[in-house]
C-alpha positions, 0 to 999 in steps of 0.5 A: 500500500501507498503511504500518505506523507505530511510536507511542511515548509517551517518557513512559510506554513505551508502545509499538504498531504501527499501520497508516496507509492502506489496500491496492490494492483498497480504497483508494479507500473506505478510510484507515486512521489513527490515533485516540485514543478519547476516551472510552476514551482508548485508541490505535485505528485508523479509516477516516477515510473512513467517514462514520459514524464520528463525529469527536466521540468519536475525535481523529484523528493527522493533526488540527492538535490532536494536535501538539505541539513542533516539526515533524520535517518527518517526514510519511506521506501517504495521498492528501490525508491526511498 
């Protein structure tokens, strides 16, 4: 099963409930995560998964990029995509 995650942004307030992975009978073809819309720069969720999403307009949450300060360690994973 999918996972429902709370993002927060301390510095603004804002706040939103995204999901993570995907359910029983897709998940194979699916991996809900995640992403900022680089043009937009709103908070979206994609199908990692999807080979024409194109990765140039979309910054995905489990990218190295996307982190910053230290590792709480605290991760959710979906097969190989944390």
């Amino acid at each position: 099963m999918g996972t429902l995650l709370r993002a927060v942004c301390n510095k603004c307030g804002y706040s939103n409930t995204v999901n993570f992975g995907a359910g029983m009978l897709n998940f194979t073809e699916v991996c809900n995560v995640p992403v900022i819309n680089k043009k937009s720069g709103k908070l979206e969720i994609k199908n990692i998964l999807d080979k024409d999403i194109s990765k140039k307009n979309y910054s995905f949450y489990n990218e190295p990029e996307m982190y910053q300060g230290e590792d709480s360690g605290k991760r959710h994973q979906w097969g190989d995509i944390f």
